[in-house]
MMTF fields as JSON, N, C-alpha, C and O atoms, coordinates in Angstrom:
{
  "mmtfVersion": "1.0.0",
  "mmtfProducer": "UNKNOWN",
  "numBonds": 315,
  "numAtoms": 316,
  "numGroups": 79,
  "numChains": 1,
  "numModels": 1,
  "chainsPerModel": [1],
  "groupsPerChain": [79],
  "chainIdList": ["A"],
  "bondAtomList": [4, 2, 8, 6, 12, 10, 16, 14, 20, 18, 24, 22, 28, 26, 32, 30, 36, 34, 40, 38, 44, 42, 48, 46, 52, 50, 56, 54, 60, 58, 64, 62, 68, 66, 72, 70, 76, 74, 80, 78, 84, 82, 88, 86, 92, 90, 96, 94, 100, 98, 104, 102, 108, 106, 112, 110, 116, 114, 120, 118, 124, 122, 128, 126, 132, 130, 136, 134, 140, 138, 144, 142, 148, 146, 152, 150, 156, 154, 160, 158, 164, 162, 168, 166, 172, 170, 176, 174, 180, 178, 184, 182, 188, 186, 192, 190, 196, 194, 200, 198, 204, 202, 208, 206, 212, 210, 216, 214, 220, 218, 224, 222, 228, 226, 232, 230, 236, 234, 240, 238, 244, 242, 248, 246, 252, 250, 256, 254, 260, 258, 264, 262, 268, 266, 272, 270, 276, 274, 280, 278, 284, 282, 288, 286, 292, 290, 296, 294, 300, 298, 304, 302, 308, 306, 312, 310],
  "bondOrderList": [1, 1, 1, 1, 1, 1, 1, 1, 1, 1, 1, 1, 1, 1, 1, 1, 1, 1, 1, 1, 1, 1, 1, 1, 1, 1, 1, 1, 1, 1, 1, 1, 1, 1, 1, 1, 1, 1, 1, 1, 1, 1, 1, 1, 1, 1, 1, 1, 1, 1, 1, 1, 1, 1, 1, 1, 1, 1, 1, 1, 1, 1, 1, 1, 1, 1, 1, 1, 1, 1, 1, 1, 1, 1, 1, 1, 1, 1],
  "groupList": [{"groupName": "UNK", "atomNameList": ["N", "CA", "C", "O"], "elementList": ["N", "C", "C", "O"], "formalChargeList": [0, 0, 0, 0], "bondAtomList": [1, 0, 2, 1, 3, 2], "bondOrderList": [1, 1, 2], "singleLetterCode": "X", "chemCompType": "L-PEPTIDE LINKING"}],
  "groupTypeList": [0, 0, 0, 0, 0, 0, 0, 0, 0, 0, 0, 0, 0, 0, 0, 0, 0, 0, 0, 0, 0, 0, 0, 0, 0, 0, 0, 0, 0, 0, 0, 0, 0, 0, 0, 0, 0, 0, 0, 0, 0, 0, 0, 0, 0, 0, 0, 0, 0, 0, 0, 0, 0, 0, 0, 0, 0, 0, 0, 0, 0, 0, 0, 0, 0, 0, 0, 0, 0, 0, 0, 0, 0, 0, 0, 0, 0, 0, 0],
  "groupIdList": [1, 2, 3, 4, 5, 6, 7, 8, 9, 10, 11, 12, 13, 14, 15, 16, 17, 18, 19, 20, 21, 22, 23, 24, 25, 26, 27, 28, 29, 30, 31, 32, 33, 34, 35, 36, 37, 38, 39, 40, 41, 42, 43, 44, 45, 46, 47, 48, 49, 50, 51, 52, 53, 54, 55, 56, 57, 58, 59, 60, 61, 62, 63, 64, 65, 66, 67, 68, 69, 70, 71, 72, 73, 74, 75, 76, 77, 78, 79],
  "secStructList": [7, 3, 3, 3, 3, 3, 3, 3, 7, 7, 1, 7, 7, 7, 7, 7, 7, 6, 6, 7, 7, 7, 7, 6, 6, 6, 3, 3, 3, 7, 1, 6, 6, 7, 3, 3, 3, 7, 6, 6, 1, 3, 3, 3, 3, 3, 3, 3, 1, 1, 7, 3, 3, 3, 3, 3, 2, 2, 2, 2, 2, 2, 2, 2, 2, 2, 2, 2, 2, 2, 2, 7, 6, 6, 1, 7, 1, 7, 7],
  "xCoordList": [-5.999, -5.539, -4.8, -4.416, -4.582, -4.272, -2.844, -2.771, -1.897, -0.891, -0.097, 0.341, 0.067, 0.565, 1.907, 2.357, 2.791, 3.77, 4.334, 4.121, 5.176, 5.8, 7.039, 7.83, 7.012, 8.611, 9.667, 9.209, 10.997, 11.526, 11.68, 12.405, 10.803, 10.791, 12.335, 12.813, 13.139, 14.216, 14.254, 15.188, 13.145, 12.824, 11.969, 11.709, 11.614, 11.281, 9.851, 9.647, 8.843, 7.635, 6.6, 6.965, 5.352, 4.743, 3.685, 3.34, 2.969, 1.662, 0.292, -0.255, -0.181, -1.133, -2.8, -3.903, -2.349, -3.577, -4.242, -3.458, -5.144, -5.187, -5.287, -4.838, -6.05, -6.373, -4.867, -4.884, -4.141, -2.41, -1.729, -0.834, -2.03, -1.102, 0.075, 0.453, 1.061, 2.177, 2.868, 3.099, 3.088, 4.081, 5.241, 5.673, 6.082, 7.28, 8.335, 9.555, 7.399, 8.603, 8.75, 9.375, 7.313, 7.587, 7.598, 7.576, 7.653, 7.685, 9.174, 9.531, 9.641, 9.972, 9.744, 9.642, 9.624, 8.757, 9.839, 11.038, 9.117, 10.206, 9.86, 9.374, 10.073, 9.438, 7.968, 7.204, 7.498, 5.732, 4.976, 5.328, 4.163, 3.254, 3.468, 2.745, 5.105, 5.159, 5.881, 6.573, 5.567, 6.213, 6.621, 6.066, 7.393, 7.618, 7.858, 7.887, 8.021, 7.829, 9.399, 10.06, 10.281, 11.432, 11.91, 11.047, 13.26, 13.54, 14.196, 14.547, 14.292, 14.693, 13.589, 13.961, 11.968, 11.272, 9.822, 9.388, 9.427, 8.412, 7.575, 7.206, 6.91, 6.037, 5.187, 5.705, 3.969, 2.865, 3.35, 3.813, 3.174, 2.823, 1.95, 1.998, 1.065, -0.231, -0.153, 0.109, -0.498, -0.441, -1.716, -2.214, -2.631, -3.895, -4.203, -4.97, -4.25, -4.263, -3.321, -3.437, -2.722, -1.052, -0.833, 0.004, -1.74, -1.232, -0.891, -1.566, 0.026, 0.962, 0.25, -0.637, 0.449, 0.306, 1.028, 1.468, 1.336, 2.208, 1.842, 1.423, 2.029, 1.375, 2.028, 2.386, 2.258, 3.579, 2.935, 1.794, 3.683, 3.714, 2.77, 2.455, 1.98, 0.95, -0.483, -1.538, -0.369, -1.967, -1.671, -2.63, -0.455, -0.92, -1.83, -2.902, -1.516, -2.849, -3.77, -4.502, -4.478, -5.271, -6.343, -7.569, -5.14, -5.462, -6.279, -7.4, -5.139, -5.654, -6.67, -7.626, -6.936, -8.138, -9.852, -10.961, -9.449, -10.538, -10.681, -11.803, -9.982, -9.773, -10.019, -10.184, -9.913, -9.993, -11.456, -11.632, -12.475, -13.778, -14.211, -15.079, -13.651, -14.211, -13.797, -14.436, -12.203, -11.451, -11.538, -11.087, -12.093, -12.242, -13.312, -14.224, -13.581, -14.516, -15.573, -16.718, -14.468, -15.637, -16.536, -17.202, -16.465, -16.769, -18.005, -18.847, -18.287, -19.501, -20.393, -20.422, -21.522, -22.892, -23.293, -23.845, -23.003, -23.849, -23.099, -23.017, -22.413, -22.177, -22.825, -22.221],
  "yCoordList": [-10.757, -11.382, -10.355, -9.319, -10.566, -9.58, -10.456, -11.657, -9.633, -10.067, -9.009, -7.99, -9.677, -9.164, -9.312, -10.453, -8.043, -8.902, -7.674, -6.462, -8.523, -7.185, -7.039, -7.793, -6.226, -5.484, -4.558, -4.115, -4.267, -3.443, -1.972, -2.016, -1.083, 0.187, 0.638, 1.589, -0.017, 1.089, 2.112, 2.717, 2.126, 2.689, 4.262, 4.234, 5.376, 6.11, 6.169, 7.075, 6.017, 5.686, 6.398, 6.727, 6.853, 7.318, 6.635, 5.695, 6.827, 5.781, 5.974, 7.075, 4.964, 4.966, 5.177, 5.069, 5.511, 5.325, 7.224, 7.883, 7.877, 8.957, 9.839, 10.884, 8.868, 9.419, 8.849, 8.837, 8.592, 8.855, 9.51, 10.013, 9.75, 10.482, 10.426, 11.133, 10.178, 10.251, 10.846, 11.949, 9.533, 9.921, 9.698, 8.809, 11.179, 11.105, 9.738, 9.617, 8.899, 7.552, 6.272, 5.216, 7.4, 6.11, 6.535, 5.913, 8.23, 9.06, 10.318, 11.012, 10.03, 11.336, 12.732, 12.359, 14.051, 15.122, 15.397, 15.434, 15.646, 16.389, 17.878, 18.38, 18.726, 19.903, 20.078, 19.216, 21.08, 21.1, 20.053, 19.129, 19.979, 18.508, 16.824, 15.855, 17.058, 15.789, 15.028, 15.662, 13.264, 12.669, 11.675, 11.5, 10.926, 9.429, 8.379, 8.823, 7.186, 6.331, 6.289, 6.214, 6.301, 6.051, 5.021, 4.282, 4.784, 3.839, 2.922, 3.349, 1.746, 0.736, 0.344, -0.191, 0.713, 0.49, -0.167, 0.12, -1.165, -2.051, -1.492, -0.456, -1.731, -1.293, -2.503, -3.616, -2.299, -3.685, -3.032, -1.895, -3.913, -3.456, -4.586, -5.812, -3.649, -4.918, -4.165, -3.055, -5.34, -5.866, -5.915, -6.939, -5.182, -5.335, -5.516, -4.553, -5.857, -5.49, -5.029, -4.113, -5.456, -4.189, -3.143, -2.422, -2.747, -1.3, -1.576, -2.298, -0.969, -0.864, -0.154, 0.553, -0.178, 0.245, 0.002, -1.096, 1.374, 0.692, 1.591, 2.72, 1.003, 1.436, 0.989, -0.16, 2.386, 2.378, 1.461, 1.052, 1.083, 0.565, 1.022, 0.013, 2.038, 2.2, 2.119, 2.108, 2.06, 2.057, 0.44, -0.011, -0.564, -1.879, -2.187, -2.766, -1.896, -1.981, -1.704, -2.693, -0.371, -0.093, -0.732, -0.624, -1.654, -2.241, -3.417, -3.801, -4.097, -5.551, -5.064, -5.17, -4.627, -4.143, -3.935, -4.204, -3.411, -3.577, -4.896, -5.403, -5.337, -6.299, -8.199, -9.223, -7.784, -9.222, -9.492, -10.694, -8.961, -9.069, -9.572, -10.427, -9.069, -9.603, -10.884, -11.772, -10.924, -12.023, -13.699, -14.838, -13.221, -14.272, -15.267, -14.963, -15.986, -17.16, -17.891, -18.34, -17.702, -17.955, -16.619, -16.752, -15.358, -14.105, -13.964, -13.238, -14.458, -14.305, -14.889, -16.086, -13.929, -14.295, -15.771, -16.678, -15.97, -17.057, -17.966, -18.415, -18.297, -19.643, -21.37, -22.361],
  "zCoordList": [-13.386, -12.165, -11.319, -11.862, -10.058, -8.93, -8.673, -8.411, -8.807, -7.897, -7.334, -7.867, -5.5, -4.481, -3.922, -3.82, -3.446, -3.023, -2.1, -2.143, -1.212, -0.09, -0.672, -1.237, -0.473, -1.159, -0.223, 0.83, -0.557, 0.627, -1.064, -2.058, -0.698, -1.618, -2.033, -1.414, -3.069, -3.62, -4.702, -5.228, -4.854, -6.281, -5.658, -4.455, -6.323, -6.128, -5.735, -6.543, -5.271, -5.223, -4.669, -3.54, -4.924, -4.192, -3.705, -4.42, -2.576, -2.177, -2.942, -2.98, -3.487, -4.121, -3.531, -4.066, -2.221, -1.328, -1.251, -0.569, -1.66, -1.67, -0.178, 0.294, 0.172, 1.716, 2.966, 4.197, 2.353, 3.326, 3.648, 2.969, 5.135, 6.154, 5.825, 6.759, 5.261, 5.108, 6.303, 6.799, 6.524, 8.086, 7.663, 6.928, 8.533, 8.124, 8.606, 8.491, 9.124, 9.322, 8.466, 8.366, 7.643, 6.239, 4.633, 3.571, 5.115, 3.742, 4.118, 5.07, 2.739, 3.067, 2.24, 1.071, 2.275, 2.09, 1.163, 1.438, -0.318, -1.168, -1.243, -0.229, -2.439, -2.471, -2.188, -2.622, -1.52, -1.889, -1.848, -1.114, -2.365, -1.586, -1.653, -1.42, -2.179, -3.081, -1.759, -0.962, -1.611, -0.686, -1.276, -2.361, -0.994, -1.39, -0.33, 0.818, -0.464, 0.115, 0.673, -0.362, 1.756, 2.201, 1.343, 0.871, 0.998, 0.516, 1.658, 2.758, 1.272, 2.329, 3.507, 4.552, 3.199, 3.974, 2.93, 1.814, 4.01, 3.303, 2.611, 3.164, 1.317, 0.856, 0.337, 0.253, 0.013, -0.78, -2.24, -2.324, -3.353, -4.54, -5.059, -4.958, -5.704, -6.198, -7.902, -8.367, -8.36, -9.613, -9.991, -9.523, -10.735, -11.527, -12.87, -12.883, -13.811, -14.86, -15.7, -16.515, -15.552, -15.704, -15.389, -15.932, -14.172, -13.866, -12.011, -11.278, -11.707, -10.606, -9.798, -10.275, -8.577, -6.986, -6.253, -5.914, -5.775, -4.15, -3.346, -3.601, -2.199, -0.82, 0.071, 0.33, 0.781, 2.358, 3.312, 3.101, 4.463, 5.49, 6.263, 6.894, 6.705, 7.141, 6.454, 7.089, 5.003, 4.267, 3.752, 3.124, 3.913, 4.101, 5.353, 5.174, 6.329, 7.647, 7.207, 7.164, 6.583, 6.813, 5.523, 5.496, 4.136, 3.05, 3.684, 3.351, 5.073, 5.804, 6.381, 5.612, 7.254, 7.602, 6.923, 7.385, 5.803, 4.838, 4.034, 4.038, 3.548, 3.273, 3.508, 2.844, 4.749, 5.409, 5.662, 5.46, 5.981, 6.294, 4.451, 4.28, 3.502, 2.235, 1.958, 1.395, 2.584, 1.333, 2.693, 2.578, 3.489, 4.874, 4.558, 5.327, 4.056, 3.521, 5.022, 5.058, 6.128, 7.128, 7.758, 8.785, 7.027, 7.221, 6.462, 6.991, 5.415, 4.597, 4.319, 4.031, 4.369, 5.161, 4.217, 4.84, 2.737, 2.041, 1.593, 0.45, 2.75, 2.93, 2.546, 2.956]
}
């Protein structure tokens, strides 16, 4: 089972999304390539299987975005 939930990030985190811009208004840059998620700023964390994800404030858009054309019931074709 999948479970979703919005969260405000206090914990150390990095985005689970590989292809993320990490903008500095929702990451901040540690040594070398490493970023994390700001703390005190929204993040998704999804729940799979028992294994964790989280994903900043800009790759939730781009999660809804993909997303919604699948999980939209008046969206699919075999109705």
């Amino acid at each position: 089972m999948i479970k979703a939930q919005i969260d405000k990030c206090d914990w150390a985190a990095k985005c689970s999304n590989p292809t993320c811009e990490r903008s500095p208004k929702y990451h901040d840059h540690i040594i070398g390539d490493n970023y994390l998620i700001k703390r005190g700023s929204v993040c998704l964390v999804l729940y799979l299987n028992g294994e964790e994800e989280v994903y900043c404030r800009e790759c939730i858009d781009i999660l809804y975005k993909k997303l919604k054309p699948v999980l939209d019931s008046k969206l699919w074709a075999f109705n």
